[in-house]
C-alpha positions as CSV (number, residue, x, y, z in Angstrom):
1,X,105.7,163.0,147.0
2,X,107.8,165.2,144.8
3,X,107.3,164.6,141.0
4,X,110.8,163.1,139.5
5,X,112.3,166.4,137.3
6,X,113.1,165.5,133.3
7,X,117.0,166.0,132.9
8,X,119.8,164.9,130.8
9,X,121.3,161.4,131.9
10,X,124.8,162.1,133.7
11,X,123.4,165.0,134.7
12,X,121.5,164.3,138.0
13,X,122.7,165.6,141.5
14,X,122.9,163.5,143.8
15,X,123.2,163.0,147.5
16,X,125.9,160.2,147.3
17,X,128.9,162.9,146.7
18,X,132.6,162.0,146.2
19,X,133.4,162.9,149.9
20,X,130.1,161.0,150.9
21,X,132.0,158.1,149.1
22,X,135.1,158.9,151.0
23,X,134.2,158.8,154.5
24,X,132.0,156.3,154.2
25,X,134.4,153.6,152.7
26,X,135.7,151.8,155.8
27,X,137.3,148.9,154.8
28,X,137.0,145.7,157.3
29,X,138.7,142.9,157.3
30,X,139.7,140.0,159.4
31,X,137.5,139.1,162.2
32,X,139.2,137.0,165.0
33,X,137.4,135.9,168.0
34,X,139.5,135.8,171.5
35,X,137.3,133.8,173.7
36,X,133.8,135.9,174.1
37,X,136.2,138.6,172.5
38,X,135.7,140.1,168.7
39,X,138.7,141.7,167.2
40,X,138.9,142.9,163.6
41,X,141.0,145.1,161.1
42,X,139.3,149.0,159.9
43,X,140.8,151.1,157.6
44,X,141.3,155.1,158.2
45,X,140.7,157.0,155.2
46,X,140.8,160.1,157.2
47,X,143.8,158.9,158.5
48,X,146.0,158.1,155.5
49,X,144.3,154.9,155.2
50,X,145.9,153.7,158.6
51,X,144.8,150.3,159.8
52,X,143.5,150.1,163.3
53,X,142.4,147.0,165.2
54,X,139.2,147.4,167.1
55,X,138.2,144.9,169.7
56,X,134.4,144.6,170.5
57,X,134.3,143.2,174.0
58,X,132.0,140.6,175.5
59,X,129.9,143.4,177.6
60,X,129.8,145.5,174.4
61,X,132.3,147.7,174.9
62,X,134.5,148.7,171.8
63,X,138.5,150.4,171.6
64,X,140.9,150.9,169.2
65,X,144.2,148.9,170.3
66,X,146.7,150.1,168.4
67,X,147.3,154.2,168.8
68,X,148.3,156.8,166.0
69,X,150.7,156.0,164.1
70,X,150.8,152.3,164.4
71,X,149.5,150.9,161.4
72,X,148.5,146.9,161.6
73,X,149.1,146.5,157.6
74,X,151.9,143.8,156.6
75,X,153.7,144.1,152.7
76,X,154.3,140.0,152.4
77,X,153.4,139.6,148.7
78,X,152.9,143.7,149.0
79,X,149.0,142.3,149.2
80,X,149.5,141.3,152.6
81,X,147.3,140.6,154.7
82,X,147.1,138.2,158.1
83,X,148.4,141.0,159.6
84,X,147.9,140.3,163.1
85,X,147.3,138.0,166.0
86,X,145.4,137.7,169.6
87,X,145.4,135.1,172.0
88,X,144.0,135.3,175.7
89,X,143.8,139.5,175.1
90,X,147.6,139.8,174.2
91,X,148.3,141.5,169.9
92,X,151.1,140.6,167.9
93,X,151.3,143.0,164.7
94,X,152.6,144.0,162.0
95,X,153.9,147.9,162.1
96,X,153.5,148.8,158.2
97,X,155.5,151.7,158.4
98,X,158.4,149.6,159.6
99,X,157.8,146.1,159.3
100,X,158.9,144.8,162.3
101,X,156.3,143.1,164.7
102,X,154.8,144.4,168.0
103,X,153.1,142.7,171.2
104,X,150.2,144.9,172.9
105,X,148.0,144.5,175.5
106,X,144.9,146.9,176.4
107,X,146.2,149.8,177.9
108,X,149.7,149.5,177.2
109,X,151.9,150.6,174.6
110,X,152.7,148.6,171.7
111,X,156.1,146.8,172.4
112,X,158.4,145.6,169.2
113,X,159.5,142.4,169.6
114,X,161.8,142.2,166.4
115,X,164.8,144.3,165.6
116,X,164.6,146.8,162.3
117,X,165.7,144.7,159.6
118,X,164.7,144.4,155.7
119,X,162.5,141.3,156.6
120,X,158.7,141.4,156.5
121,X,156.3,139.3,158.6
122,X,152.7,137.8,157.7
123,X,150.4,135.0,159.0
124,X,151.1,134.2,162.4
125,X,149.9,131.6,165.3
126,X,150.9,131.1,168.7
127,X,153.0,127.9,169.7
128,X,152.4,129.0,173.5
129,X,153.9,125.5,174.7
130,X,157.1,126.8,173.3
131,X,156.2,130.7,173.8
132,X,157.1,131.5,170.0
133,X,155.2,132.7,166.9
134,X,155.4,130.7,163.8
135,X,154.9,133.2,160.7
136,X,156.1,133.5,157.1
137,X,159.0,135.6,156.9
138,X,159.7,137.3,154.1
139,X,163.2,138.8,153.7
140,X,164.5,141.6,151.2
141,X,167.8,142.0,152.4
142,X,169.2,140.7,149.5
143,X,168.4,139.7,145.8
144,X,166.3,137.3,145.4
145,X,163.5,138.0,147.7
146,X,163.1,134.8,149.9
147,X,160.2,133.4,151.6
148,X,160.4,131.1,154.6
149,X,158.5,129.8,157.6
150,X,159.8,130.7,160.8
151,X,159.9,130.2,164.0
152,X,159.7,133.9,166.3
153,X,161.2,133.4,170.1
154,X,159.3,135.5,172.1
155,X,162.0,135.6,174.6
156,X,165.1,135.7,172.6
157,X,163.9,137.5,169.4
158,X,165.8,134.6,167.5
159,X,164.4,133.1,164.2
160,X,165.5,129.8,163.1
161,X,163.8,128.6,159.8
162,X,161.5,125.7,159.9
163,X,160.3,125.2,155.9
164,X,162.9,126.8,152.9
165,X,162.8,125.9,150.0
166,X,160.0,126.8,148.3
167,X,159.3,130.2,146.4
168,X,155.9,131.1,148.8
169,X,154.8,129.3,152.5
170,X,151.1,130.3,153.7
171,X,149.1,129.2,155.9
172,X,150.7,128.0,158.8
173,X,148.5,126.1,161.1
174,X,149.6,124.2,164.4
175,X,147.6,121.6,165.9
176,X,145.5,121.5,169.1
177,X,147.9,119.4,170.8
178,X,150.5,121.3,169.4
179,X,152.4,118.0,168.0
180,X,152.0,118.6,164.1
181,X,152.4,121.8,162.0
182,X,150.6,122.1,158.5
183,X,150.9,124.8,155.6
184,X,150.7,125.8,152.5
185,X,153.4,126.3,149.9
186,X,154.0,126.7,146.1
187,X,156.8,127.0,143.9
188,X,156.6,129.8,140.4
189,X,155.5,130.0,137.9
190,X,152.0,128.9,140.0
191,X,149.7,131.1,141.6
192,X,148.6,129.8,145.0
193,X,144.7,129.4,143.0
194,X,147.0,127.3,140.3
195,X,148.7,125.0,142.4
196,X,149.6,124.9,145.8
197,X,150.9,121.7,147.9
198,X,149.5,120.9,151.5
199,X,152.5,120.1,153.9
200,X,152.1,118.4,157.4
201,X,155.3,117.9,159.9
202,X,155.6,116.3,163.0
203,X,156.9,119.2,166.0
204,X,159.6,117.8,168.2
205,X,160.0,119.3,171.5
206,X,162.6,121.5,171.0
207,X,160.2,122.6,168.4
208,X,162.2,121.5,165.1
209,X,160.4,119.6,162.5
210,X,160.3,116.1,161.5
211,X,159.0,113.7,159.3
212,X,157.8,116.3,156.6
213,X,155.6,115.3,153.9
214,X,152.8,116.4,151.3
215,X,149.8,115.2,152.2
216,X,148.1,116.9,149.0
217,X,148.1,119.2,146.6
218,X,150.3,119.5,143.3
219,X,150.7,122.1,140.4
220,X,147.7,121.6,139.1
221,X,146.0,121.3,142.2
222,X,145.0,124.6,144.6
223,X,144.5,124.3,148.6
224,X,143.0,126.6,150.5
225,X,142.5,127.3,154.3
226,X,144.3,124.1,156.0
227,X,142.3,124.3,159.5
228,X,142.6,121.6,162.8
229,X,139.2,120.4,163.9
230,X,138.9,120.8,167.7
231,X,139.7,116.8,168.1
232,X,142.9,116.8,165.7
233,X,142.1,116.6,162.6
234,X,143.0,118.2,159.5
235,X,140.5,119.5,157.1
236,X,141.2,122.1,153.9
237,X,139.9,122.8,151.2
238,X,141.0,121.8,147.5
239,X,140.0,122.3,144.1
240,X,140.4,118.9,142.5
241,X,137.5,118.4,141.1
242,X,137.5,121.8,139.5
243,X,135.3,123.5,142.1
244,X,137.2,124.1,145.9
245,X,135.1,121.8,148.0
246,X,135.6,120.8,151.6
247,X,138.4,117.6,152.4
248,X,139.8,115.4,155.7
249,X,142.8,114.1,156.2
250,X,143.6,111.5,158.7
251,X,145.4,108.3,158.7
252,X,146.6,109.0,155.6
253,X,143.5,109.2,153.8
254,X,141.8,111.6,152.3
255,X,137.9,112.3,152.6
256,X,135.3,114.7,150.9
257,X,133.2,116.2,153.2
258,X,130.6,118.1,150.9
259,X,131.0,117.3,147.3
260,X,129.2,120.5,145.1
261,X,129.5,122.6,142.5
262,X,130.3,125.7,145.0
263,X,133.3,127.9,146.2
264,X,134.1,126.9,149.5
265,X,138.0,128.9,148.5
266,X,138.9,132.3,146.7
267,X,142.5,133.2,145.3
268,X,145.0,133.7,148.4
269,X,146.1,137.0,147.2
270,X,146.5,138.1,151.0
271,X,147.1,136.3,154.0
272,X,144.9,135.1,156.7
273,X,141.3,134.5,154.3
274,X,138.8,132.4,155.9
275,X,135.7,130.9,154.7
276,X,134.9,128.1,157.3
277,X,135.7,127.2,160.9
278,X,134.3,124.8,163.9
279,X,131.4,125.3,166.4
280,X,132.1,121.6,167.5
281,X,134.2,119.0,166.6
282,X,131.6,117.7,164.3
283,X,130.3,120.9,162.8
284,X,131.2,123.3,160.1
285,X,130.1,126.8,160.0
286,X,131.2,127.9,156.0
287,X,130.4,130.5,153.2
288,X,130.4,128.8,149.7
289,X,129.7,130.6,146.1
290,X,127.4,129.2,144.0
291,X,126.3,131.0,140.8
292,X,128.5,134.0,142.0
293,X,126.0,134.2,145.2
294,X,127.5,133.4,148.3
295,X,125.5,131.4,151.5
296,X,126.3,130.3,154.9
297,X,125.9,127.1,156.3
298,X,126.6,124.6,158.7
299,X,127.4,120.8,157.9
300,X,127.1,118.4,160.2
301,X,129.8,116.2,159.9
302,X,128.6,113.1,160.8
303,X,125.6,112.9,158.9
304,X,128.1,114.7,156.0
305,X,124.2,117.2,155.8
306,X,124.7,120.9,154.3
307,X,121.9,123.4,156.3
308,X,121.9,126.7,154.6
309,X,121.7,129.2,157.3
310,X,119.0,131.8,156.7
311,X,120.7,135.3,157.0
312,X,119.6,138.6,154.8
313,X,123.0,138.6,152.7
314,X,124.4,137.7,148.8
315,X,128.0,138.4,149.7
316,X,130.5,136.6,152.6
317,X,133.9,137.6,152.7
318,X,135.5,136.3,156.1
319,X,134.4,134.3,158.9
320,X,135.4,133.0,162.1
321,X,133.6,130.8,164.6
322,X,133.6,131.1,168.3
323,X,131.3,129.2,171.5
324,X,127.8,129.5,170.1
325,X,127.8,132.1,167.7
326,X,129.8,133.2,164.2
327,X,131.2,136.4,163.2
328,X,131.3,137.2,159.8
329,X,132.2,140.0,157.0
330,X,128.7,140.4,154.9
331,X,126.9,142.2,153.0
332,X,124.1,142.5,150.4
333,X,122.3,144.9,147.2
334,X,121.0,147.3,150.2
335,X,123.2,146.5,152.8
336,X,127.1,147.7,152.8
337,X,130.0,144.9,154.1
338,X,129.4,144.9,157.7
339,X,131.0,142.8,160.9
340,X,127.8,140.9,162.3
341,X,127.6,138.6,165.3
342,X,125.2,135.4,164.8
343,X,124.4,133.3,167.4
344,X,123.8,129.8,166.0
345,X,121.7,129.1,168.3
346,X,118.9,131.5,167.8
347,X,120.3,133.3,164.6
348,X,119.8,135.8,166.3
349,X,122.8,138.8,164.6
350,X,123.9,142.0,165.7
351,X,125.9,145.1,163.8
352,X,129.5,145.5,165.6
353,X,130.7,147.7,162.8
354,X,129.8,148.8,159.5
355,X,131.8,149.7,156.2
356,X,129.1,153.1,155.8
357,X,128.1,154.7,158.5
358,X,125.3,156.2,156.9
359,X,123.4,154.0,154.3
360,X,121.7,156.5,151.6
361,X,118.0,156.6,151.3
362,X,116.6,153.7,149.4
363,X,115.3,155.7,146.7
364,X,118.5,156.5,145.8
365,X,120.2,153.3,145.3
366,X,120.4,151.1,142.6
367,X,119.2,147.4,143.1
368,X,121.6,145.1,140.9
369,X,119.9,142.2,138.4
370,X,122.2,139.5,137.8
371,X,123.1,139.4,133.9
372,X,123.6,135.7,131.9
373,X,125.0,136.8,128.2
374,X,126.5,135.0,125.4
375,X,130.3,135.6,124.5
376,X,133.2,134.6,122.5
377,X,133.9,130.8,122.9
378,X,130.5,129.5,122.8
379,X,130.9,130.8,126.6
380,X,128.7,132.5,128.8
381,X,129.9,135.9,131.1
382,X,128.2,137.1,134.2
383,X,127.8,140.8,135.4
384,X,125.6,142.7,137.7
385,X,123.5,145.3,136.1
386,X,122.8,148.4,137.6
387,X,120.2,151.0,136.4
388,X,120.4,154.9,137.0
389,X,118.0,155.6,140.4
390,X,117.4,158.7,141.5
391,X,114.2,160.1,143.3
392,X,114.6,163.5,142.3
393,X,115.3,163.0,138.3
394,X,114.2,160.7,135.2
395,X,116.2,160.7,131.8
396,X,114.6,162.4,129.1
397,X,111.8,160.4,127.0
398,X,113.4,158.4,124.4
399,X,117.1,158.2,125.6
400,X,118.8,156.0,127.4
401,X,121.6,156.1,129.9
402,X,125.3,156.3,129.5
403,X,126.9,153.0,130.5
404,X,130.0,152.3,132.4
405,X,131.5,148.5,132.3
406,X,133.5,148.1,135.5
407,X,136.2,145.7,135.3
408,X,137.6,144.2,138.8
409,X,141.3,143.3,139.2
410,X,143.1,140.6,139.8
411,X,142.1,139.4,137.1
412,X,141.2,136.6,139.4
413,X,139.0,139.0,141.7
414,X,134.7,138.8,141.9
415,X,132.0,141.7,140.8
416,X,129.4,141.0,144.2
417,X,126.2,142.3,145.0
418,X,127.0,144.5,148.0
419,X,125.9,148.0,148.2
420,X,128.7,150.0,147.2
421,X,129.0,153.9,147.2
422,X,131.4,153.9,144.4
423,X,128.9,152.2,141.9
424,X,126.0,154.6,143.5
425,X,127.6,157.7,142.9
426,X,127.4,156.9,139.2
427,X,123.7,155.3,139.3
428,X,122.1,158.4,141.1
429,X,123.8,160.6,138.3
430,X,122.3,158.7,135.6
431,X,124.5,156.5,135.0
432,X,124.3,152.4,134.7
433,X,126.5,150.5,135.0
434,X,127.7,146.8,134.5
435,X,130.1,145.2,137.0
436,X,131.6,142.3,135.6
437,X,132.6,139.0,135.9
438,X,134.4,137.9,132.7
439,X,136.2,135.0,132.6
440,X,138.9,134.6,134.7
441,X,136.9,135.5,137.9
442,X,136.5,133.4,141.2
443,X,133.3,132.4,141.9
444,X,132.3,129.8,139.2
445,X,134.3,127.3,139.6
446,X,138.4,126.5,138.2
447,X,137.1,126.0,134.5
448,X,135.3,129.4,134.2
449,X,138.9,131.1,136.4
450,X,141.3,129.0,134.1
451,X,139.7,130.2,130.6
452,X,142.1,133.3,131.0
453,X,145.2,131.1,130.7
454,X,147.3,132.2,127.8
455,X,144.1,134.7,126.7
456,X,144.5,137.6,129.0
457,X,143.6,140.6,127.0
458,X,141.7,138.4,125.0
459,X,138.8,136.6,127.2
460,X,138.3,139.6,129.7
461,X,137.4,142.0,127.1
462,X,135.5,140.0,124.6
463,X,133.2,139.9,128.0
464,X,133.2,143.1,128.5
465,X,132.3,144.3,125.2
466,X,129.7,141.7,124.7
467,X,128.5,142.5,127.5
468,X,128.0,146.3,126.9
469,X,127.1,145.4,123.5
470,X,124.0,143.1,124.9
471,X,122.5,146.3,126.6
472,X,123.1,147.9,123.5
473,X,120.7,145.3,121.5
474,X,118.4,145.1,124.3
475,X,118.3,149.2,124.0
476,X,118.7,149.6,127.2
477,X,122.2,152.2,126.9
478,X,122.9,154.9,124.6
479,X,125.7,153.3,122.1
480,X,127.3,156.5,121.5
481,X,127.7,156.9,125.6
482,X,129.8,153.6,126.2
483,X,132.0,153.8,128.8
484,X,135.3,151.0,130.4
485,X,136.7,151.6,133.7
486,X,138.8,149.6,135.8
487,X,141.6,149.2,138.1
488,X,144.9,147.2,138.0
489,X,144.3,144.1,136.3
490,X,141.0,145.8,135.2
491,X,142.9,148.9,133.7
492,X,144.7,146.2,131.2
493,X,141.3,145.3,130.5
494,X,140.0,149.0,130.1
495,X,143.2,149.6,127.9
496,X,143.1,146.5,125.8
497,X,139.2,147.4,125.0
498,X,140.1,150.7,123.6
499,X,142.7,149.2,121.6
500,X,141.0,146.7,119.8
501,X,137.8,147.1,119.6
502,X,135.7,150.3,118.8
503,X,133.1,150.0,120.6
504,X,133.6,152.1,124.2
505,X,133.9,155.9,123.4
506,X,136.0,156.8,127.0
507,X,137.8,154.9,129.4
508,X,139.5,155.1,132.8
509,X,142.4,153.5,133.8
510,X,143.3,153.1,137.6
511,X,146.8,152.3,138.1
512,X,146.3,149.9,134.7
513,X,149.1,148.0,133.1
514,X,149.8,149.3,129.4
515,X,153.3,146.9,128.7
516,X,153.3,143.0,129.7
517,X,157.0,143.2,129.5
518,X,157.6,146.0,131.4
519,X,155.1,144.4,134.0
520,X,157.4,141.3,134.3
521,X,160.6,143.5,134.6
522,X,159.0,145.7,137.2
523,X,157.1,143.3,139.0
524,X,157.2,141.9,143.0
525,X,157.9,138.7,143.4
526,X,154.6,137.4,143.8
527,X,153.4,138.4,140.5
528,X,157.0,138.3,138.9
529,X,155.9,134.9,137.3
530,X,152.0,135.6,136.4
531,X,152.1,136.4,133.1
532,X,153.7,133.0,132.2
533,X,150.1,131.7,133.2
534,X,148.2,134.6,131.6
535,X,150.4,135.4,128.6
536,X,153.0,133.0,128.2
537,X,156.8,132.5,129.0
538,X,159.0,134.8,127.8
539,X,160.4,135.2,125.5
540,X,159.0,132.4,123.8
541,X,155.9,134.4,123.9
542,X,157.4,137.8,122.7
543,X,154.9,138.2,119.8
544,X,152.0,137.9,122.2
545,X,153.5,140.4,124.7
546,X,153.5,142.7,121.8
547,X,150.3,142.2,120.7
548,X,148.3,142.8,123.3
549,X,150.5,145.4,125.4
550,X,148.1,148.5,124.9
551,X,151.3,150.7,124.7
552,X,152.5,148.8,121.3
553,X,149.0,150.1,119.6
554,X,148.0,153.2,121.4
555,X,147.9,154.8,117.6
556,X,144.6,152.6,117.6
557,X,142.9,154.2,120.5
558,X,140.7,156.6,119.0
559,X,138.5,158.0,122.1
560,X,139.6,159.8,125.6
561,X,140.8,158.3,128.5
562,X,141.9,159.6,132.1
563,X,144.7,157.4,133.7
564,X,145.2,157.6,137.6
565,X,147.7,156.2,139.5
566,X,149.3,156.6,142.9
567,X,152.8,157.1,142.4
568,X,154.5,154.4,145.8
569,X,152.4,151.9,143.5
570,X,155.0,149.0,143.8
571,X,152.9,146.1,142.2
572,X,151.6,148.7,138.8
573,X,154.4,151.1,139.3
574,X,153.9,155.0,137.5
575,X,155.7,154.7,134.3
576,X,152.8,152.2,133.4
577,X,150.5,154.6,133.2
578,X,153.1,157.6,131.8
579,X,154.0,156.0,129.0
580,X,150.9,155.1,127.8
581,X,149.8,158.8,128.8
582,X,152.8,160.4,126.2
583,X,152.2,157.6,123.8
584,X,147.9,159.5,123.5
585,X,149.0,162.9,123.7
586,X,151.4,162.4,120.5
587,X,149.0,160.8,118.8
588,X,146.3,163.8,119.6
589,X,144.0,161.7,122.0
590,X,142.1,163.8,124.4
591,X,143.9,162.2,128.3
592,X,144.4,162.9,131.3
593,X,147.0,162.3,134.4
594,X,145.7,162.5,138.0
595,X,148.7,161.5,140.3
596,X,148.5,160.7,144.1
597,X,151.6,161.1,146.4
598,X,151.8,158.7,149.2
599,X,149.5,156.3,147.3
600,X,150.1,153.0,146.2
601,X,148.4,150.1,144.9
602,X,144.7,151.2,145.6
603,X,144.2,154.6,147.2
604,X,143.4,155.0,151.0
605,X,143.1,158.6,151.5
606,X,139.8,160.3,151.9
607,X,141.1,163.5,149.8
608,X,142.3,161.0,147.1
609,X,139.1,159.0,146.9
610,X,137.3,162.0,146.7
611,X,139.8,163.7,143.8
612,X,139.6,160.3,142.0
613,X,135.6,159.9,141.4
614,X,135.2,163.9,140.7
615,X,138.0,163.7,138.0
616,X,136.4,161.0,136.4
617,X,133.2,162.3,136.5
618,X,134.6,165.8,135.6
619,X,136.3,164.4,132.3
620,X,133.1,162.3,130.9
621,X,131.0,165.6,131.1
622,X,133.7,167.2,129.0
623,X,134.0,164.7,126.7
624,X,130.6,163.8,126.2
625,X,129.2,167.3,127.0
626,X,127.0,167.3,129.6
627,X,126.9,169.7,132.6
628,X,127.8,169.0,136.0
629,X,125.4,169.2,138.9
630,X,127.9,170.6,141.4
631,X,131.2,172.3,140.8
632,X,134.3,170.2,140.9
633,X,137.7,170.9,140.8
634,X,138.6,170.6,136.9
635,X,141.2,168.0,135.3
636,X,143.3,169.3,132.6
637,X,142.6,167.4,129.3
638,X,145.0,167.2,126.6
639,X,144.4,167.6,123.3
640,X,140.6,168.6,123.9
């Protein structure tokens, strides 16, 4: 065994390197099972960040369906998301580069089946009794954007509406019998995980709709996932108790299935999420949070018993349930997000695909410990806490680490405890690092998500600085090494932290918002209404927009910061990020600028993943002065 060398924290070199990072990030997503048949969504870094359905067949067997450069991504809500469908082997999908929607089969090429226009298409199921998709359309044609649920002729291409009305439609979910359509729909200044209302309509057989009427939900009141049992009934899930448990509705009643303090929802920002699904008609294969840990189970729903299923991971993302077996989106502190196959059965699971193909050796990762800590409020934040790990190197005696808080978007999003690359190429440099959950998050339940109402800027970073601040009194991170660093949501965060409080000495902003007003004029529609729930209306709320808009008090940032932002970013758009970078170099803060072309909100491309954590990492050692372990291409730095 090869004694660990002595050398300056930040310092190490490490196996995990940015373009280790970059091919290995594989996004999956959306898992759909077509009879014995497992279909799923990866991303391409290496190929602009294209998004290819793969279909694991029942022998084994695995293709790509969609060929170069069709690209199964949707922009509904510009999150999108439910971006494609399979029934009996036949794909409809979204085109991203167009919008328009295609049919495939194996072997064939993709065939469009709606004409170029400015609308944009999202969350689709099959009416095959009346060979037509129903999907939310979402057409920019004209000012307002408007958002309706359609009805897609297979035959004819025509597109009569079925629900208008209403500022957002999700969900849309057609019976067995094909008699009764249900959805989702909600009205600003609500997000969907504010308050949503559960429609249910009876389908004539010309397929119009009749006899509509909400069945639950309300403004203060979020639905999730309306699903049909395999005998006809209608279960979703609602947060009216303040945690999103498990409901039936039949007869015009209303029933709890589960009742618990646990997650058995998220926030809808895309399409087509799932967390629960039938093996029988009385039996429920889900995922719930609890504590911020997720768990799969079954319920039986006669006896209304929960059975926690035992399987080897901390985080579930997705899930869909076929005949006798589960396929789900996992992962766990040593195991990336992967697509496994469980048979219910036996429990038996099997690896179709894997976010990593190559998993780092164990004695270079860090293992995350969940972290409790007092904040402002008389509240309580969570975070994972990583330490620096590294076979090959220990920190000199005496000193401790160089911390980095990562701050998640959203602000509604969740820190988990799946291995990721990006948080391991800082650990096996000497880095720790604290991935938080400040209030605001999913995961704990609508009290702990709603304490950011009228307190962004406010609630997120008193948790992150406490939270930094609690290593700090535990001696666990050096003080004068404190670093923020988030994306989005999370770079208002980062921003906000350097503004008004002195306590992190660099910070990185990814695609960040600096102005709340500027956010609101600049904004898609989905988010055009968010800050009245985070900030206030406008302009009623004009002082508060000032005073905690980063932009309006750059003069008090006092330590560096790199900004980077890709510049199609429609939802954090570039002059974000540029005005706030002129705003630092007058007043003679050390910044930088990394822009991305062909980027937008999150970057895809390998190359840019790659640039991104090397100009990070280049700019800490510059400003806190210790050397590099490899050469990377440098960042200028103004005003250092």
């Amino acid at each position: 065994m090869n004694t660990p060398q002595t050398a300056p924290f930040g310092s190490w070199q490490s196996p995990i390197s940015g373009s280790i990072v970059a091919a290995g990030s594989v996004p999956l997503a959306q898992p759909r099972i077509d009879e014995a048949d497992i279909y799923w969504i990866e991303g391409r870094a290496q190929e602009a960040g294209r998004s290819v359905i793969v279909k694991a067949a029942a022998g084994g067997t695995k293709c790509e369906l969609n060929p170069p450069p069709f690209n199964a991504r949707t922009r509904v809500h510009e999150y999108g998301g439910g971006a494609y469908l399979v029934n009996k082997g036949t794909l409809y999908f979204s085109h991203f580069a167009d919008n328009r929607l295609y049919s495939l089969r194996e072997g064939e090429a993709p065939r469009p089946i709606t004409r170029a226009s400015a609308s944009r298409y999202a969350d689709f199921v099959l009416d095959p009794q009346r060979n037509r998709l129903i999907a939310i359309r979402e057409d920019h044609s004209e000012a307002p954007v408007s958002n309706t649920l359609i009805a897609l002729d297979l035959t004819t291409g025509e597109q009569p509406v079925l629900a208008q009305g209403d500022d957002f439609y999700a969900s849309p979910r057609l019976s067995p019998d094909q008699r009764q359509l249900a959805w989702i729909c909600w009205n600003h200044p609500a997000m969907p995980w504010d308050g949503t209302e559960l429609w249910l309509a009876d389908v004539g057989a010309d397929g119009r709709l009749a006899n509509q009427r909400c069945v639950a939900g309300s403004s203060t009141e979020a639905i999730f996932q309306p699903s049909w049992s395999p005998d006809g009934r209608l279960y979703f899930v609602s947060d009216r108790t303040g945690w999103w448990n498990l409901y039936r509705y039949a007869a015009a009643r209303t029933e709890a299935i589960y009742p618990m303090e646990a997650e058995f929802g998220r926030p809808q920002w895309q399409f087509g999420t799932s967390m629960y699904g039938f093996s029988a008609a009385t039996e429920i294969i889900c995922t719930y949070i609890e504590n911020g840990m997720h768990s799969l189970a079954r319920i039986d729903l006669k006896q209304q018993k929960l059975t926690r299923l035992p399987v080897p991971y901390t985080d579930v993302r997705d899930i869909d349930v076929g005949d006798g077996f589960v396929v789900i989106i996992a992962g766990s502190p040593t195991t990336a997000a992967e697509l496994v196959r469980i048979d219910l059965r036996t429990l038996a699971s099997g690896t179709l695909a894997s976010s990593i193909a190559r998993i780092p050796e164990a004695a270079y990762l860090s293992i995350p410990k969940n972290l409790s800590y007092p904040t402002s409020g008389a509240r309580t934040a969570h975070a994972f806490f990583y330490w620096p790990t590294n076979r090959d190197f220990i920190g000199p005696a005496g000193e401790q680490p160089p911390l980095i808080v990562n701050v998640h978007g959203g602000p509604t999003s969740m820190a988990n405890s799946t291995l990721h690359l990006g948080i391991q190429y800082w650990t096996s440099r000497g880095f720790a690092v604290l991935d938080v959950n400040y209030g605001g998050s999913s995961g704990f339940g609508r009290d702990y998500r709603d304490a950011l109402k009228r307190q962004w800027g406010v609630v997120d970073v008193d948790d992150c600085v406490n939270g930094a601040r609690c290593l700090v009194e535990r001696r666990l991170v050096n003080p004068e090494c404190l670093i923020i660093h988030g994306g989005s949501a999370g770079g208002f965060t980062t921003l906000c932290a350097l503004a008004f409080h002195d306590v992190f000495k660099a910070g990185a902003s990814y695609y960040g918002v600096s102005d709340l007003k500027a956010l609101d004029d600049d904004s898609h529609k989905f988010e055009s209404h968010y800050n009245v729930t985070l900030s206030g209306p406008y302009p009623e709320s004009k002082q508060v927009y000032l005073e905690r808009s980063p932009l309006h008090h750059a003069a008090r940032i006092a330590h560096p910061v790199i900004f980077l932002q890709g510049l199609d970013d429609k939802v954090v758009p570039p002059p974000q990020s540029e005005i706030m970078v002129e705003a630092l170099k007058r007043h003679g803060i050390p910044v930088a600028y990394i822009t991305f072309e062909g980027e937008g909100h999150g970057f895809r491309k390998a190359e840019n993943i790659q640039r991104a954590l090397e100009a990070e990492l280049y700019f800490y050692g510059r400003v806190f002065g210790f050397s590099l372990a490899e050469p990377v291409e440098p960042v200028a730095i103004a005003n250092l």
